[in-house]
C-alpha positions, 0 to 999 in steps of 0.5 A: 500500500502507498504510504501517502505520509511518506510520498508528501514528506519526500515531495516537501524535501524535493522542492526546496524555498530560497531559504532552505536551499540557502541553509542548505548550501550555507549562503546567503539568501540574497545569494540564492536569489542572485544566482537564480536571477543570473541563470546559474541554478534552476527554479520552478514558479508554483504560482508566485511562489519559487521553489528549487529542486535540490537534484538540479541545483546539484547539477547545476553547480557541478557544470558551473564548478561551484565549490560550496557544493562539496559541503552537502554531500 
């Protein structure tokens, strides 16, 4: 059977706001949004509301040869 708890807590932890991804990446959160702006890290509009999916952002970064990557894994 489906476990419908645990498919919307790995559904919150896809789709990150600026501020987690901040967090997460250690910076901060006028840099998340700068890098977003520039084109560097991908994003997704739900609405009004921008949202990162940490899998791209990864990816992301490794081709643009961020090195703050290195602190997540």
């Amino acid at each position: 059977m489906l476990d419908v708890a645990h498919t919307r807590n790995r559904m919150k932890k896809s789709w990150l706001t600026a501020q987690e991804l901040a967090t997460l990446l250690q910076v901060s959160l006028k840099t998340v949004r700068r890098a977003y702006r520039n084109g560097e890290i991908p994003m997704a509009r739900f609405r009004h509301m921008v949202r990162f999916n940490l899998a791209k952002v990864q990816r992301a970064m490794e081709r643009n040869g961020r090195s703050r990557l290195r602190r997540l894994n």
